[in-house]
N, C-alpha and C positions, 0 to 999 in steps of 0.2 A: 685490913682486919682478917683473921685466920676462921679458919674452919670449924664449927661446932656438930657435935654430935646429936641426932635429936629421934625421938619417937613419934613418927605422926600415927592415932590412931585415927579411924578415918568408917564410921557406920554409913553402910548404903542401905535406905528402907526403901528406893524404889529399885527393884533389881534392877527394871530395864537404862536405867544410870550408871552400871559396871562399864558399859563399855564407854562411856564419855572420863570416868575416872582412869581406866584404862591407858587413856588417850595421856591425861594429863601427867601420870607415873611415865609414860615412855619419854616421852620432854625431858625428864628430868634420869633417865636410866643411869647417868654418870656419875648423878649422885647418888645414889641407892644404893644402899648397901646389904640388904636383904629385904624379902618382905612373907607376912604370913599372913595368908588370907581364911578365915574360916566361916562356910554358908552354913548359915543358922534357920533349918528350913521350917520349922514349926512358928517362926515369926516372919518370916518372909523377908528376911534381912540377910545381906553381908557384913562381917568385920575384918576389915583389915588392919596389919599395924606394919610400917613403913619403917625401916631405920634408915636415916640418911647420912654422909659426913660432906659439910657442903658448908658456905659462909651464911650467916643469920638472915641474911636478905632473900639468897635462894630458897634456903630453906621457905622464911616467911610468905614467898612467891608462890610456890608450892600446894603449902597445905591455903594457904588463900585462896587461889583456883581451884583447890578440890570443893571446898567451904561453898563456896559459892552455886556448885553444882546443886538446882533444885532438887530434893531426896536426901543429900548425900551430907553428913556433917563431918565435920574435924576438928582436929584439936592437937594441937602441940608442945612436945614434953623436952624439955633442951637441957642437955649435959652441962655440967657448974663450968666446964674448962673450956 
């Protein structure tokens, strides 16, 4: 199966969580294809949005382990091709 393009967005509401999500994006650096993080300090939140180009299972791999990080939610947005 080939490569899909995808946007994970990805809200951190406990800061001290950046760095475990951190962890989980370097794992995966070879698939990233950029990323844009912006702190939202008057809510005490980060957003980030991830673009990857990786197969549907990495990808799926991925934002599941960030998902799973207590604080931290995700969501994933995947290219038709």
């Amino acid at each position: 199966m080939g490569n899909r393009v995808a946007v994970i967005a990805i809200i951190i509401e406990d800061i001290e969580k950046a760095a475990a999500v951190n962890i989980c994006l370097h794992e995966y650096a070879d698939n990233i294809i950029g990323r844009m993080g912006l702190p939202y300090k008057q809510k005490k939140m980060n957003i980030i949005s991830v673009v990857v180009d990786a197969p549907h299972d990495t990808i799926s791999a991925l934002s599941g382990k960030i998902g799973r990080i207590e604080g931290v939610s995700a969501k994933t947005l995947y290219s038709k091709n």
